[in-house]
C-alpha positions as CSV (number, residue, x, y, z in Angstrom):
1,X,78.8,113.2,88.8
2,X,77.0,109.7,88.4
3,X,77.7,106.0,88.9
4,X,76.6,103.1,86.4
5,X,76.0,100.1,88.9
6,X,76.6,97.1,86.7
7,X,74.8,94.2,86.9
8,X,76.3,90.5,87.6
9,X,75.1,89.6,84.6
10,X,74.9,92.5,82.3
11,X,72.4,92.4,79.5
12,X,73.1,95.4,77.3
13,X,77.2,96.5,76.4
14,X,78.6,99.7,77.2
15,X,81.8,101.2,75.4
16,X,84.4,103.4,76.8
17,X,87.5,104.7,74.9
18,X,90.3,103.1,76.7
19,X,92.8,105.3,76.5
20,X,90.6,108.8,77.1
21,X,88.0,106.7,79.5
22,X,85.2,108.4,78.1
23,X,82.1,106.7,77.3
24,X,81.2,106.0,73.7
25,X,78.5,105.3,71.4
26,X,78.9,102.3,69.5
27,X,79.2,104.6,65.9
28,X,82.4,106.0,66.6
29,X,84.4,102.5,65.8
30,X,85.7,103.5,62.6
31,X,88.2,106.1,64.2
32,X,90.0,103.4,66.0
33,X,92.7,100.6,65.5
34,X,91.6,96.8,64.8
35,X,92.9,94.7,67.7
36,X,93.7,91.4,65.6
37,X,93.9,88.9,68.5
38,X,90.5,89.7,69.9
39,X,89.6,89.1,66.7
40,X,91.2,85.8,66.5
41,X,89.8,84.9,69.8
42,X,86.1,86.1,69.0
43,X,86.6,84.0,65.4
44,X,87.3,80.6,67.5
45,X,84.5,81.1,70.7
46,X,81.9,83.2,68.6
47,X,81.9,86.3,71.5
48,X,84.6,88.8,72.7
49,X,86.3,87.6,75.5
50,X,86.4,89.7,78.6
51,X,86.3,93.5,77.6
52,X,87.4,93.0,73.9
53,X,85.9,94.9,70.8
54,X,87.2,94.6,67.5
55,X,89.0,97.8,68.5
56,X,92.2,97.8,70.6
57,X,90.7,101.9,72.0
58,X,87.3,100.4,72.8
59,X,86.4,98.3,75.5
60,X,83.1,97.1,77.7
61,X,82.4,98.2,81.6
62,X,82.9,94.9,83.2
63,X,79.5,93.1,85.4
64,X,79.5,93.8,88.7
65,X,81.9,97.0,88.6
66,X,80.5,100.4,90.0
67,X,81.5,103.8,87.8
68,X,81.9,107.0,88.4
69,X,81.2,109.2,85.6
70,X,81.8,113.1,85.5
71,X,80.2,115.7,83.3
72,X,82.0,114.9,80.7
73,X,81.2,110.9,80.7
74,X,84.6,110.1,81.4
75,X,85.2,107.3,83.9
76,X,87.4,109.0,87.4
77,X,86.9,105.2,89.1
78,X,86.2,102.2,88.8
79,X,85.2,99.5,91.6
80,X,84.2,95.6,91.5
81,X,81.5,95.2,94.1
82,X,80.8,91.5,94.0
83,X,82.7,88.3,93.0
84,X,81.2,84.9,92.4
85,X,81.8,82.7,95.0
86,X,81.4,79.1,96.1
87,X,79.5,79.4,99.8
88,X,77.5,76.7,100.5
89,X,75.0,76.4,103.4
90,X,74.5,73.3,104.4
91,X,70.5,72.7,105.1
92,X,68.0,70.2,103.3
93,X,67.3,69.7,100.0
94,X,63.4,70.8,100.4
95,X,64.8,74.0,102.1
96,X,66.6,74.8,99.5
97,X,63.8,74.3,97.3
98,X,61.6,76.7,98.7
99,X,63.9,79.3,99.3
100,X,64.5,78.7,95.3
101,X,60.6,79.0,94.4
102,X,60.2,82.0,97.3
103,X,62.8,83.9,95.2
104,X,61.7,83.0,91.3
105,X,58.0,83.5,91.8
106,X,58.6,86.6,93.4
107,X,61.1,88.1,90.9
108,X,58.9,86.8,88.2
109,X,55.7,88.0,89.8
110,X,56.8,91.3,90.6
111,X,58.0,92.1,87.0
112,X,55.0,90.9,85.2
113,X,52.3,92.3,87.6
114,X,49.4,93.8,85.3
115,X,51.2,93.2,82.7
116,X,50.8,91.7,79.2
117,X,52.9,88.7,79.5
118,X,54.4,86.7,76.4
119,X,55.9,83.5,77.4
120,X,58.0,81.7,74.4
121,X,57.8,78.2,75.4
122,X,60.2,75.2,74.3
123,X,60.7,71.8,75.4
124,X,63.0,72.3,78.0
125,X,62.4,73.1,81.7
126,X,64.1,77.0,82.1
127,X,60.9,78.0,79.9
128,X,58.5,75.6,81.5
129,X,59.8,76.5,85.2
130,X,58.9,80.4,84.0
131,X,55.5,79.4,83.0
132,X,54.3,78.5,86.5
133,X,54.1,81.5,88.1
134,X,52.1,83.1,85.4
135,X,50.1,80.4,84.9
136,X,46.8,82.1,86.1
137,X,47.1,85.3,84.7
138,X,44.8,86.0,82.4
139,X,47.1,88.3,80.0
140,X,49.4,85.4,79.6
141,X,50.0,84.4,75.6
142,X,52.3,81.8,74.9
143,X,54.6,81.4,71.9
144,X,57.1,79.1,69.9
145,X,58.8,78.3,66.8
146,X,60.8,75.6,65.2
147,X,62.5,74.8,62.1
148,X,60.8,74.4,58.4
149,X,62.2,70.1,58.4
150,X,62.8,70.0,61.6
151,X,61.7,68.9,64.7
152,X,57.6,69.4,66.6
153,X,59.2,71.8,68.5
154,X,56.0,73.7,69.1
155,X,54.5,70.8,70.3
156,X,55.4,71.6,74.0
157,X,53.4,75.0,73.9
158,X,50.7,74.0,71.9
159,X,50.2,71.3,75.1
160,X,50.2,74.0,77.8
161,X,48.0,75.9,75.1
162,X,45.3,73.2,75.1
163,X,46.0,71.9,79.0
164,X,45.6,75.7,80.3
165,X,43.3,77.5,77.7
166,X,46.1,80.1,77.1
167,X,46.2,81.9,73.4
168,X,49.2,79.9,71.6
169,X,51.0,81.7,68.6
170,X,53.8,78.8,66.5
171,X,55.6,79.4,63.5
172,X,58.3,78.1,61.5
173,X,61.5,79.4,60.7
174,X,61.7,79.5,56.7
175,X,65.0,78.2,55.2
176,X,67.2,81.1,53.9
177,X,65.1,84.0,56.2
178,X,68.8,85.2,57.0
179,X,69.6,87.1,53.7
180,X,67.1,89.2,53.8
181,X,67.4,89.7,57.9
182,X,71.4,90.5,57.7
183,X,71.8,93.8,58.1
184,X,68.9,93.8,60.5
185,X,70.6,91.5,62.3
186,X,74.1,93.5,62.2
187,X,72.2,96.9,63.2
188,X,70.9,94.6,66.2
189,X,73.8,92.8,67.6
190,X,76.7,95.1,66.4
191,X,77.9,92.5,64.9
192,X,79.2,91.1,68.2
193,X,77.9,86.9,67.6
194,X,77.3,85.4,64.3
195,X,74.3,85.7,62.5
196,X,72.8,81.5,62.6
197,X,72.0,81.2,66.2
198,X,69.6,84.1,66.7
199,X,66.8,82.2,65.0
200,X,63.8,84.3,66.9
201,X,64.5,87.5,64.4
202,X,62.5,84.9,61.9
203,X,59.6,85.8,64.1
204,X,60.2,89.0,66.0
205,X,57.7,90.8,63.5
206,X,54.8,88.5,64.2
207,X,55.3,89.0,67.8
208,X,55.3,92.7,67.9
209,X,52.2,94.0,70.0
210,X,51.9,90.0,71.8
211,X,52.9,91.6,75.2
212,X,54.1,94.3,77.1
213,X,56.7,92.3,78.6
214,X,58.6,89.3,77.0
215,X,59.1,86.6,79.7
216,X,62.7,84.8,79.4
217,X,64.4,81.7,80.8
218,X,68.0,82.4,79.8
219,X,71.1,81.4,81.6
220,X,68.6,79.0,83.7
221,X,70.6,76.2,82.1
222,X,73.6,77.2,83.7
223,X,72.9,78.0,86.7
224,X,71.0,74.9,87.8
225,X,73.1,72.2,86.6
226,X,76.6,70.5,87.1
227,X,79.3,72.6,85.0
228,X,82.4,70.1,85.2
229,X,82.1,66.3,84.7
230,X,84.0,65.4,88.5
231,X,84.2,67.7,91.6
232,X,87.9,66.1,92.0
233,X,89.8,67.0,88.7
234,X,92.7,69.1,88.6
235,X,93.2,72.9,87.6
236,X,94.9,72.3,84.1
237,X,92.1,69.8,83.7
238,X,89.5,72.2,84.4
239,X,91.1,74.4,81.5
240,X,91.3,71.6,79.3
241,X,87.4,70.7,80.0
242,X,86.5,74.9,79.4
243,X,88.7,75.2,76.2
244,X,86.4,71.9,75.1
245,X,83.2,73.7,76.1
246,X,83.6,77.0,74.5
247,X,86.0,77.2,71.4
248,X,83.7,75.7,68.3
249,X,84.2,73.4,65.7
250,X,86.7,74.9,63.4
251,X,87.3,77.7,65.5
252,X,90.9,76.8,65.9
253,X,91.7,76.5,62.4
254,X,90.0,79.8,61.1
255,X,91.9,81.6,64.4
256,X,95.2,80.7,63.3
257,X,94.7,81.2,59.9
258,X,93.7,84.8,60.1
259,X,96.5,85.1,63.0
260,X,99.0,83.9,60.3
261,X,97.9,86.5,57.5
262,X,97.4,89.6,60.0
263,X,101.5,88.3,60.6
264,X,101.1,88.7,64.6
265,X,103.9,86.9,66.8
266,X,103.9,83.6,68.1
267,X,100.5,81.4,67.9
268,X,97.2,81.3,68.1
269,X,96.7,78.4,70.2
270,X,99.5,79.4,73.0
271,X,97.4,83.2,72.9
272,X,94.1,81.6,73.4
273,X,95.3,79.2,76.2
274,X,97.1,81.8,78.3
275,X,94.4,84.0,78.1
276,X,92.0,81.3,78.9
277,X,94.1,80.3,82.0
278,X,94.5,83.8,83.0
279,X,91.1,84.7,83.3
280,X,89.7,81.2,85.0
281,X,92.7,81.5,87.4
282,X,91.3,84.9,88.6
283,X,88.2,82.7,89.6
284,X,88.9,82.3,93.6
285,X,86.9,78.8,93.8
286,X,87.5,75.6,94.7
287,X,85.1,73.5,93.1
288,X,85.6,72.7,89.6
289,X,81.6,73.3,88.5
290,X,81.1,76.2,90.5
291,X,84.6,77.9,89.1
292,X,83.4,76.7,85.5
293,X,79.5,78.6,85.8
294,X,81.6,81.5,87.3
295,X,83.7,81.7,84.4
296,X,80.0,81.2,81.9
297,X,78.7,83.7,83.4
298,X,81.7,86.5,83.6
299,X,82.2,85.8,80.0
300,X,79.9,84.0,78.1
301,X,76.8,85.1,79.2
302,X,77.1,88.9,78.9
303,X,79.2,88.4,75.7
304,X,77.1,85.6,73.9
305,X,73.9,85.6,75.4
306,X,73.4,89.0,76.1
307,X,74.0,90.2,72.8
308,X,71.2,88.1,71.1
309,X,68.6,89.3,73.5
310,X,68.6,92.6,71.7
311,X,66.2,91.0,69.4
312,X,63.8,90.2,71.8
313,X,63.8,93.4,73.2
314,X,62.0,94.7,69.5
315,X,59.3,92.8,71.4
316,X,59.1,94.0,74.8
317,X,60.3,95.0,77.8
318,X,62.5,91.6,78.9
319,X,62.0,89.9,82.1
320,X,64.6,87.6,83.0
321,X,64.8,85.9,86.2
322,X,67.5,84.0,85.9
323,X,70.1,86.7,85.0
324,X,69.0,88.9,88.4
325,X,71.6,89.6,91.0
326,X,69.3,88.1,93.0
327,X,69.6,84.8,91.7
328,X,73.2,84.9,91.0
329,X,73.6,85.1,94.8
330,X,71.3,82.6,95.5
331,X,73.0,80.1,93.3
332,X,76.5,80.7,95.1
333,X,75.1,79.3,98.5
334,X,73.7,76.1,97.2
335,X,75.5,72.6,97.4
336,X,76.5,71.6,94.1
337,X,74.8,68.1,94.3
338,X,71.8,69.8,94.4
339,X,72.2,71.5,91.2
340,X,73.3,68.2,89.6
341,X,71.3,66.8,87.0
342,X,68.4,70.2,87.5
343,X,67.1,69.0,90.5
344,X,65.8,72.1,91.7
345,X,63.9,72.8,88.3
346,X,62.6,70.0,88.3
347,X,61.2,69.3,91.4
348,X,59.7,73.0,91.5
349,X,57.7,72.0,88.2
350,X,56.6,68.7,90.0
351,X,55.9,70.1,93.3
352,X,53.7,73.7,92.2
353,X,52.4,72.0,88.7
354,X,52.1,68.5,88.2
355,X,50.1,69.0,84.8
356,X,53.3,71.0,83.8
357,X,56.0,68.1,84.6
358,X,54.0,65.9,82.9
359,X,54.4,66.9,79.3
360,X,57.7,65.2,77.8
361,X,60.5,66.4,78.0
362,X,62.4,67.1,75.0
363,X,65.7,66.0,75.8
364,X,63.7,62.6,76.9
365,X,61.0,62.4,74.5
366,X,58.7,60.8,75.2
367,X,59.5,60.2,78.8
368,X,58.6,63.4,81.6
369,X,59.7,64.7,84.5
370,X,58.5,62.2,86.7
371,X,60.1,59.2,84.2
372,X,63.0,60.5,82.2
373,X,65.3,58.4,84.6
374,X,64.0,55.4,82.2
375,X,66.1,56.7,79.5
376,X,68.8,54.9,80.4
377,X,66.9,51.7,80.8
378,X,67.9,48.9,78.3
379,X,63.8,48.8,76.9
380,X,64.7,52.5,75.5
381,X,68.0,51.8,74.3
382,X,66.1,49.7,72.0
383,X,62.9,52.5,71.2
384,X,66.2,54.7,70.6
385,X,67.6,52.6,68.2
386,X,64.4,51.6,66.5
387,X,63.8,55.8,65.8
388,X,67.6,55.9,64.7
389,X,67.4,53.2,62.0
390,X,63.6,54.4,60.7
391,X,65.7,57.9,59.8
392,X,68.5,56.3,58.5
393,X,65.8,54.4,56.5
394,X,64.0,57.2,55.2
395,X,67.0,58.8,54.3
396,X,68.9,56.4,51.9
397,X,66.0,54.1,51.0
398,X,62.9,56.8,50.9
399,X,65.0,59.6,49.9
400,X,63.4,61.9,52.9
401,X,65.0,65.0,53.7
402,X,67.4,65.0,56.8
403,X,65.7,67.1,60.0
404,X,66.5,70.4,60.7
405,X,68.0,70.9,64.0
406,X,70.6,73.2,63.8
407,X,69.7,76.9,62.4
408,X,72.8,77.2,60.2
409,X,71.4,74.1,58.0
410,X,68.4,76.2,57.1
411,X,70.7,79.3,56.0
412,X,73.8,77.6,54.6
413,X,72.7,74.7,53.1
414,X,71.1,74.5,49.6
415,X,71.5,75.4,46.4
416,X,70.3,78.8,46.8
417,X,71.3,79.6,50.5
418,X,75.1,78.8,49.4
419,X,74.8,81.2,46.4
420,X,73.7,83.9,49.1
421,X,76.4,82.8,50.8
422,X,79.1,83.4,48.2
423,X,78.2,86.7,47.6
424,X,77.7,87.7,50.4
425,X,81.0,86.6,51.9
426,X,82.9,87.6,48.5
427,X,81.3,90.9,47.2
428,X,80.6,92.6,50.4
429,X,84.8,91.4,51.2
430,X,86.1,93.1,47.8
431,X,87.4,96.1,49.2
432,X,88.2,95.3,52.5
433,X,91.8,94.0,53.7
434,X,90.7,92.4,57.1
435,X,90.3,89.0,55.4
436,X,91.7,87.8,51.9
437,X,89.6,86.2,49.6
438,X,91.6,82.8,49.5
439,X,90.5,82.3,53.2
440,X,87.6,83.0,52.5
441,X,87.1,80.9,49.2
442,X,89.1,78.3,51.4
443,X,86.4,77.6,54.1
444,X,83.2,77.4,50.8
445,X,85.8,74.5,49.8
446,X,85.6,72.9,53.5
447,X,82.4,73.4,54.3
448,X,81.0,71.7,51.2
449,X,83.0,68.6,52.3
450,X,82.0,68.8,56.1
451,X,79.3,71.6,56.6
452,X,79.4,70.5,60.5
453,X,82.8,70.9,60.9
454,X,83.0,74.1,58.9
455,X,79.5,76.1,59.7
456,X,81.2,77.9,62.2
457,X,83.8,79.4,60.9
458,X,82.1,80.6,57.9
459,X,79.5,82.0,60.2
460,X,82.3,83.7,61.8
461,X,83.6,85.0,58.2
462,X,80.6,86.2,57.2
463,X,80.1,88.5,60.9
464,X,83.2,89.8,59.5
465,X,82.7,90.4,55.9
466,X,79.7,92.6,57.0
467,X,81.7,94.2,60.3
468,X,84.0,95.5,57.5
469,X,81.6,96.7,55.2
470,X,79.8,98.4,57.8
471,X,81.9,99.6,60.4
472,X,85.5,99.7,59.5
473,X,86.8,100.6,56.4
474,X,90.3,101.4,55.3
């Protein structure tokens, strides 16, 4: 006998047969049934929902559920041990703080503790908050990337780099990488997110040897800001507002398309919303953004997130505070005006590290953390508008390339990249029945009139196509 403890957050995905409750590798798929409206569902949000697989037999151990196992790996039990919550305690905003940095530096401390530290750093504040309590260690190395065209998004490490004396490694992510990264990519995630976001397998092989441990702010984002845009609207609001958040562009359409051709009952939509409403209304909160970060973290995070961070793990072992149990707790007990707006992060960064909050911030370039309120202020209105008509300028009049800032426009658009694209969607698809080639062919037509509109669900066709020709054959 043994018990799997689950984490709150889970990083990794463990499959059981649902019907025999025995645990299962992932290469046993093919003996199993499609279950079409996870499908659907995974085609319009880009991540199972709940415990779904492409299989109806095969499902995931749930976060924060205890099993026991026997000898024979079966599951005999099965028990949820925690629940987020909405607890607030009521005490001072500078309490709160340090009880916040008590808890990060030590979680991030203890894990990295004579240890060869690699820090990716972006120009956000989850990386930046990470940095600080490594900042003295002398076997800290700090890396980042950014698109070939697009933004200086290396810029914010190459700072620390100069402001700290810490070894900086940058590169750029080349246009088209994903072709020959694919299967790579497939073997990593199991095919469980698309293959555009997960930019960092551009540079995974540069990294290799960097660090013993790879130091990671994910899910900070969540945690430590607002979720829902009023504390006072209503429950069916609060669905509308999540179905906005999660379900992509062109998800919808692709969903009931493929829900049309598989001929299963009713509709898409109706299927997605009562699901939707079933598993927020199992959320036992009150307040609208705490209920909504619950309902991230249940199901996005492990789903989503998790999945990608396979990739870093070809690095080293991962080290993420944010995702801890411990933090998870934490966050349930703090007010949510506090966590409006990243208070907490930020006043951390100004409070241990001035030098820190004084780099820009990206989302406020060229402002900081001690000035980004200005943003609003009608002087940058105008600096804003003054940037948006030089790139409109360079555009039609100097003929400049558009920047980069989305990792699908390196992969899918192009001459090239969309002739990878074709075949890979239509040749690896001949001799598989899961999708027809018209839908297929369909969404090439779409996305060539509105790639933004139509990235993901050819993203989502293409996870597909090479789910078929990999796992599931007929």
């Amino acid at each position: 006998m043994k018990t799997i403890t689950f984490p709150i957050i889970p990083i990794h995905q463990i499959f059981y047969n649902a019907e025999s409750k025995q645990i299962i590798p992932r290469v046993h798929y093919q003996k199993n049934t499609l279950d079409f409206p996870a499908i659907a569902s995974f085609c319009s949000l880009g991540f199972m929902l709940d415990d779904d697989t492409f299989f109806k037999e095969i499902k995931t151990l749930k976060p924060a559920t205890e099993y026991q196992i026997n000898d024979k790996n079966e599951i005999i039990s099965e028990q949820k041990i925690w629940n987020w919550h909405y607890s607030p305690l009521e005490r001072s905003f500078e309490n709160t703080l340090d009880e916040f940095s008590s808890l990060f530096n030590r979680l991030i401390i203890d894990s990295t503790k004579e240890k060869n530290v690699l820090l990716p750093i972006s120009g956000g504040l989850d990386s930046r908050s990470l940095f600080i309590p490594v900042s003295k260690q002398s076997n800290l190395i700090l890396c980042s990337y950014e698109f070939d065209g697009g933004l200086n998004e290396t810029y914010y490490g190459r700072e620390l780099s100069e402001r700290f004396n810490i070894p900086f490694y940058s590169q750029k992510i080349p246009r088209g990488y994903l072709w020959e990264k694919l299967d790579q990519i497939a073997e990593l995630n199991g095919c469980f997110t698309d293959f555009t976001h997960p930019r960092q397998v551009a540079v995974m092989d540069n990294w290799k040897g960097l660090g013993e441990v790879i130091l990671l702010g994910h899910w900070g984002d969540v945690l430590f800001d607002k979720q829902a845009d009023s504390k006072n609207i209503s429950y069916n609001e609060q669905v509308i507002q999540l179905k906005k958040k999660i379900i992509k562009p062109g998800g919808i359409e692709l969903a009931n398309d493929l829900w049309k051709y598989w001929g299963l009952k009713g509709t898409f939509e109706s299927y997605i919303t009562e699901r939707l409403d079933t598993l927020y209304n199992k959320i036992n909160i009150d307040h609208p953004s705490a209920r909504m970060r619950a309902f991230k973290s249940l199901y996005w995070a492990p789903r989503w997130t998790s999945i990608n961070l396979s990739i870093f793990n070809q690095v080293g072992e991962l080290v993420l505070p944010y995702y801890s149990d411990e933090m998870c707790k934490f966050i349930c007990t703090i007010p949510e005006r506090y966590l409006d707006g990243r208070k907490i992060q930020i006043e951390y960064i100004k409070k241990y590290c001035p030098e820190v909050a004084r780099i820009p911030w990206q989302k406020y370039y060229p402002l900081n953390l001690y000035n980004y309120q200005r943003y609003k202020h009608p002087y940058y209105y105008l600096v804003r508008a003054v940037r948006k008509a030089k790139r409109i300028l360079q555009k039609y009049l100097l003929k400049s390339p558009e920047l980069i800032t989305r990792n699908w426009e390196l992969q899918f658009l192009g001459e090239q990249n969309f002739i990878e694209l074709k075949k890979n969607l239509l040749e690896r698809n001949k001799f598989n029945k899961l999708i027809p080639q018209t839908i297929i062919r369909k969404y090439l037509d779409k996305f060539q009139t509105d790639p933004v509109q139509y990235a993901h669900p050819l993203s989502m066709l293409l996870t597909l196509t090479v789910f078929s020709d990999k796992h599931y054959s007929e």
